[in-house]
N, C-alpha and C positions, 0 to 999 in steps of 0.2 A: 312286725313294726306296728305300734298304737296308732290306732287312729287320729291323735291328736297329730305324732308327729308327721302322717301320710296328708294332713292337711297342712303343717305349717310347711312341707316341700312342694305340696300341690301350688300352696302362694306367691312359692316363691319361684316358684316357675312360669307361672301367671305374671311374676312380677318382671321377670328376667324375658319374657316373649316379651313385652309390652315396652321394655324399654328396649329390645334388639327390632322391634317392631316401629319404634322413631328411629333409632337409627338408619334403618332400611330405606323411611321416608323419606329421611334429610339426604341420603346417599342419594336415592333417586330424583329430588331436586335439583340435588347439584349437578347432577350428570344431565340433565335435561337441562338448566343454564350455560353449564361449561359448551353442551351443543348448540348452543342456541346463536347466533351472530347478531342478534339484536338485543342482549341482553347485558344493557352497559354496567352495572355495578352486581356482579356476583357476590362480592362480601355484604354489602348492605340487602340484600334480599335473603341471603341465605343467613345472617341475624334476624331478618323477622321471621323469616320459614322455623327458626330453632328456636324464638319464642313461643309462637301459637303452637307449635306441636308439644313443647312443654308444656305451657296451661291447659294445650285439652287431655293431656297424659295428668295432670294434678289436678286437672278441674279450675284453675283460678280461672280470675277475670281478668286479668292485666298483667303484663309483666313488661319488665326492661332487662337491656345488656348491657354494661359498664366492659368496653375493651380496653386493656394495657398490655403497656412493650413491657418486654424484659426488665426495663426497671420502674415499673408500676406508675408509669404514666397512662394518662388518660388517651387513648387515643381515638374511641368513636365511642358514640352510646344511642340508642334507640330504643322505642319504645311499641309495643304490639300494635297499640291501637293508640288514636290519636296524636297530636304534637305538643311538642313545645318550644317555645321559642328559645333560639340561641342564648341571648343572653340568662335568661330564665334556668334553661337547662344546664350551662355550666357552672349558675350558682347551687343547682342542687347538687350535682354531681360533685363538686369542694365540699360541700356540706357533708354529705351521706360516707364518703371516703372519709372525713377525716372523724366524725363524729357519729353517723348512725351505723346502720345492720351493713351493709354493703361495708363501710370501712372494717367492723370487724370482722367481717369473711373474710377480706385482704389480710389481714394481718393475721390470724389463725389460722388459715388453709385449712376450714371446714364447712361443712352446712350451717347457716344458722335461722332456730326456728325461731317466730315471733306467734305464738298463737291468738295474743291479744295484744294490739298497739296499743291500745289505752295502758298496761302494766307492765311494762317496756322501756326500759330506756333507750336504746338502741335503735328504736324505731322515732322517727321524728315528722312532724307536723310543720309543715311552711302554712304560711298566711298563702291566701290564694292558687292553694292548691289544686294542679287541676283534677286532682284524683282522691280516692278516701280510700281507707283500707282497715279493715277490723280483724285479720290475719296476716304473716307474710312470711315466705320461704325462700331465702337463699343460697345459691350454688357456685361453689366457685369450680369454675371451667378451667381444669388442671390438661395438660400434658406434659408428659414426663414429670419433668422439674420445674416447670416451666405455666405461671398463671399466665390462661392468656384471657380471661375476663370473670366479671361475676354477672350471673341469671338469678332474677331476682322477681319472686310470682308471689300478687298479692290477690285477695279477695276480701267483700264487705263486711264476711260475717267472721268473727271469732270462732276459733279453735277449728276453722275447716281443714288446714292441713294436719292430718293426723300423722302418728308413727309409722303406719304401712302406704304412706306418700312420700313419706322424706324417706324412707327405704327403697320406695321404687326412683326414685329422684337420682337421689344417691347409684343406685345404677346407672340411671340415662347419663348424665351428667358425665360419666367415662366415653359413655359411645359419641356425645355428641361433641365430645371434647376432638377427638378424631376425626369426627366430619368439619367441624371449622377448621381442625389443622389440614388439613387436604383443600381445604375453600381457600385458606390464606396461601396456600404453598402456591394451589393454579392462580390465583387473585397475583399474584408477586411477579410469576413467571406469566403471567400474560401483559403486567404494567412492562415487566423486562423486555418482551416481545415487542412490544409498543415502540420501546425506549429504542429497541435495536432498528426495530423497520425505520423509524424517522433518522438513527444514527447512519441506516443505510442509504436510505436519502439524501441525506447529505453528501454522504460519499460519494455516492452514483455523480451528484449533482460535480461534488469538484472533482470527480475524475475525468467525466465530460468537458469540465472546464480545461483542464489540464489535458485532455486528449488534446482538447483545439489549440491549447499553447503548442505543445508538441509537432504537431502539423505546420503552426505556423509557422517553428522556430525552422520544423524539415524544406517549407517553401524557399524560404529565408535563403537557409543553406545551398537549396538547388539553386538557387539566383547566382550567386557567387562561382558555380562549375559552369563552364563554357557550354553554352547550348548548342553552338556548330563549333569545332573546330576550324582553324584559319590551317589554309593548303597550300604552302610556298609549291613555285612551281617546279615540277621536278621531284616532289616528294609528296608521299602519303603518310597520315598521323590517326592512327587509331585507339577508341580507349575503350576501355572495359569497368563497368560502376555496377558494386553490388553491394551496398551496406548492408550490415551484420541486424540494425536494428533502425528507427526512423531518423536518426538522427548519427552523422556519421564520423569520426574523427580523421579520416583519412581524404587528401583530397588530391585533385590532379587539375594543371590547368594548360594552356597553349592560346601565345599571344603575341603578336606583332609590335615590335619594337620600332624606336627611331632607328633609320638604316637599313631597314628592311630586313633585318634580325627576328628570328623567332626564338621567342623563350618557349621551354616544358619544362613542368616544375611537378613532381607527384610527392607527397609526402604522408607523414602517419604520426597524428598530435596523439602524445600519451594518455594513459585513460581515453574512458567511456564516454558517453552521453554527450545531453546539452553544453558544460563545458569544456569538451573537446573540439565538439562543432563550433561554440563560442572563437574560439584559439586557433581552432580552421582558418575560420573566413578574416581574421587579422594573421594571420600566417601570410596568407594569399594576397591581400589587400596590401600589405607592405613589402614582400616580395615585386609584386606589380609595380608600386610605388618606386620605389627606391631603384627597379634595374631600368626605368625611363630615363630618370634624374640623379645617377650616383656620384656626382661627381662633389662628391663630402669628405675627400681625406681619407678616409681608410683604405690602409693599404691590405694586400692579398701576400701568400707565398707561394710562387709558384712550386710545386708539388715532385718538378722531377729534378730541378735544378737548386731548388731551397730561397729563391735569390728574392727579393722584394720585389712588387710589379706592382706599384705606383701608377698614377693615370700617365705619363709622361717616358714611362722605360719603355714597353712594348714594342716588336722590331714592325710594326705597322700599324697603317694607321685604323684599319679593321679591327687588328687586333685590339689595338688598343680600346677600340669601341664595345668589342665583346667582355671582355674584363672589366672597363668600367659598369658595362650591364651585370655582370657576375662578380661584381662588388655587393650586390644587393643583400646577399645571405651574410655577409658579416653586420650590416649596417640593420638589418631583421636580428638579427640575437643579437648585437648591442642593446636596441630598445627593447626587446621581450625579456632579456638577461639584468634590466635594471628596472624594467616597471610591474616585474613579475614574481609579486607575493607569495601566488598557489605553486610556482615553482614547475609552470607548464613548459613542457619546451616539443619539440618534433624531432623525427630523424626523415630527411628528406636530400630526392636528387633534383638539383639545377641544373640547367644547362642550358647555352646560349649558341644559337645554329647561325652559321651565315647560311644561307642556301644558294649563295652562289657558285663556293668551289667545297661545299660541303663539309665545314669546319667547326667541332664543335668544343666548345671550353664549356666544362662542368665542375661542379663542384656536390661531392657527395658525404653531407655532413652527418655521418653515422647510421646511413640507411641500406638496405639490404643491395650487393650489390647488380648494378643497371649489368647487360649484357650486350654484343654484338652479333649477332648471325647474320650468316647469308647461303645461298643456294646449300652449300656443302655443311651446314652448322655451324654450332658455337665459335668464334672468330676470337673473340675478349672480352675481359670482364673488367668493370668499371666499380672497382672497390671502392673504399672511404676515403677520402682525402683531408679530412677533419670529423667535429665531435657532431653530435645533435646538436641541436640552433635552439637560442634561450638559455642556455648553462649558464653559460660562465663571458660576462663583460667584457670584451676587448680581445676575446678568443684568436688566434691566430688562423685564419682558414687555408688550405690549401687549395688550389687549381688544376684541373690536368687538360689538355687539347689532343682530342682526337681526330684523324681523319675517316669522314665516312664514304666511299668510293661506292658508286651504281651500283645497286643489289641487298649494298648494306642495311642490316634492320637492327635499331638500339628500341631494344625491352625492357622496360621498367618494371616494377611490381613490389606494393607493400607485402606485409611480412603474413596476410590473412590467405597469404595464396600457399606457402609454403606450411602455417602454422593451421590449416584449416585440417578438422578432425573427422575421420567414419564413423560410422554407428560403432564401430568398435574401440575408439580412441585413438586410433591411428593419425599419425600427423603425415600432409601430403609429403611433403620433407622438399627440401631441398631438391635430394639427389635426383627423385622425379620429376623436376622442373628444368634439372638439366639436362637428362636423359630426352627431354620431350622438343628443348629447343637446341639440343646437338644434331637431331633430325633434321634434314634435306628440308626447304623453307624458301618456296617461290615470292609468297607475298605478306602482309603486314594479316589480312584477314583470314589467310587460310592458318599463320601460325598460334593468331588469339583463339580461333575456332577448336584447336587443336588442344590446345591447354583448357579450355574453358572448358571443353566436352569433357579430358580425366578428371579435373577438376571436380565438378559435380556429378560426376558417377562415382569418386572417391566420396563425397561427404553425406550421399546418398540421404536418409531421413534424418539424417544428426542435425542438431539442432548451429545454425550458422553461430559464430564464434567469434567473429572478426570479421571486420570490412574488408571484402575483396575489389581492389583496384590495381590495374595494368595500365600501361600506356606503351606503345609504340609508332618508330617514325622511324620509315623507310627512305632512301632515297631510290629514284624508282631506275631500273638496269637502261 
């Protein structure tokens, strides 16, 4: 190899260190900003960082950066040293893009050299400038396809940037093209960071908010469940409350009538959440209402005979009290069956106790059915007598009267006792809810103790699924 050409490699190796040698610098800039937690504008630092390492790599005295988006707008521009005022500086930066060196870098996607401004057109002179320049060298800062600005290094004297600067130039100008793309990419994902943490702030904030709606709506709802049960004498009434989630659609109540009458009433409003519990607690509310005062006209069908039971048929005058009480579930789905848009309805058991000779008239409108036990087990089962309550306007309901005799125990339960799952998917079923109350059955708490114990050894870590509610009332031997 000639000497001549072991030196033009030597140069250009010298050339090639010198500009992987800025690279290196700007890399370790950035990496020392990116770590830094007090260093608010990464990209504006790390534009002057990549002009001063330019001009002491070319030697100028001055340089600027002209940034643009994808489609060649202007989006920041600075200067090594010195300022200039806003207004000021975006009339040169229109200027220089549309008329001098900087615009046609833009538009050619090359270097371009000015060795002497004075014999130049491309180089331009404002009044009041705050700078002179008698050479000047620009670079347009390519990646990929993609200009993301142009660098632009001037100095006083004429003809300072030579051919073996715009060739080492012309190197840097790739490497440092990749160190702003890396500055831009962290600079984006750290405003995105930003964006996200105050996004997440907000959320935190209305989840909190919404946690305490929640809460309040579950106070709300517990208000509406009987806090003591009422004890006619001679009988015991036990319940069992386990909602699936804070807010429950199923509910259970027990309440002292005129006459000395006790109502229990358990039921299960379709769907979840807050408007289940909403359709709850007016479920409940008009129930109440209505079996005080039913004396509104709606008639009933008695369930074993078909015949109409009007307030006026009943062969007593009890009876006829309990009936007009267990009027109330037809006079609750008339109003929720005509003022009800979402189309909410419940399947649920009524039933109205005398507790003097232990007589009970229910009405069980499409809910799982209520059971009888006593010492020896399962006695009878108290099926459906009409539909869910809220269907359907003017529904025709049925009625049935039981007798409950000393020892008797009537067990209610929604459908989360029967539908509830094991870690394995298993449903408790039915048939183990029979199997558990056909069992010998002294009293009202050892039989809920009893089911509630397989109960949650069947559903074991699974995650609850359904509100679990029971009810029971015994007359006592």
């Amino acid at each position: 190899m000639s000497t001549d050409a072991l030196k033009n490699e030597l140069a250009q190796l010298k050339k090639e260190k010198a500009a992987f040698q800025a690279q290196f610098d700007l890399f370790q800039e950035f990496i020392s900003m990116a770590r830094s937690p007090e260093e608010p504008e990464v990209i504006k630092t790390m534009l002057r960082k990549t002009i001063e390492i330019s001009a002491d790599l070319a030697g100028a005295e001055l340089g600027s950066l002209i940034l643009l988006d994808t489609d060649g707008g202007v989006t920041d521009s600075i200067l090594s040293r010195g300022h200039i005022p806003p207004e000021l500086g975006s009339e040169l930066i229109e200027k220089v893009l549309k008329e001098g060196l900087a615009g046609w870098v833009m538009r050619h996607r090359k270097i371009g050299l000015v060795k002497d401004t004075k014999n130049d057109d491309r180089w331009l002179v404002f009044p009041d400038q705050p700078y002179s320049a008698g050479s000047a060298l620009a670079l347009p800062i390519i990646s990929g396809q993609i200009l993301l600005g142009i660098l632009t290094l001037m100095h006083s004297e004429p003809g300072h940037f030579t051919d073996g600067i715009v060739e080492l130039m012309k190197i840097s100008a790739g490497h440092m093209a990749l160190v702003l793309e890396n500055a831009y990419l962290f600079n984006n994902l750290n405003e995105s960071l930003k964006s996200l943490g105050k996004a997440k702030r907000k959320i935190e904030a209305y989840s909190l908010a919404l946690d305490q709606e929640l809460e309040n709506c579950r106070l709300i709802q517990m208000s509406f469940l009987p806090g003591h049960l009422p004890q006619p004498p001679g009988w015991h009434i036990e319940e069992f409350f386990f909602p699936a989630n804070r807010v429950s659609g199923d509910f259970y109540d027990v309440f002292m009538l005129p006459g000395g009458y006790t109502g229990l009433a358990i039921g299960d409003v379709c769907d979840k959440g807050v408007g289940s519990a909403l359709f709850m607690a007016l479920f409940r509310s008009l129930i109440r209402i209505f079996s005080g005062q039913a004396r509104l006209g709606r008639s009933l069908i008695d369930a074993e005979s078909q015949t109409v039971a009007a307030g006026n048929q009943p062969a007593s005058a009890r009876q006829h009290d309990q009936i007009e009480a267990i009027r109330s579930i037809a006079l609750t789905n008339d109003y929720i069956a005509q003022e009800n848009e979402l189309c909410m309805f419940a399947t649920l058991f009524f039933g109205v106790l005398d507790p003097e000779n232990g007589k009970l008239i229910y009405i069980n409108g499409g809910h799982e059915a209520a059971f009888v036990v006593n010492q020896n087990g399962l006695k009878q089962s108290l099926t459906p007598t009409g539909p869910a309550v809220g269907l359907i306007p003017e529904k025709e309901f049925g009625y049935k009267e039981i007798q409950l005799e000393p020892g008797d125990l009537l067990f209610a339960y929604t459908d989360g006792v029967t539908d509830a799952r094991s870690p394995d998917d298993e449903r408790f079923s039915k048939e183990r809810l029979v199997d558990l109350l056909s069992q010998p059955t002294t009293n009202a708490f050892e039989l809920m103790e009893r089911i509630g114990t397989h109960l949650f050894d069947h559903i074991g870590k699974a995650p609850q699924a359904d509100d679990i509610t029971m009810l029971t009332l015994q007359r006592k031997p």
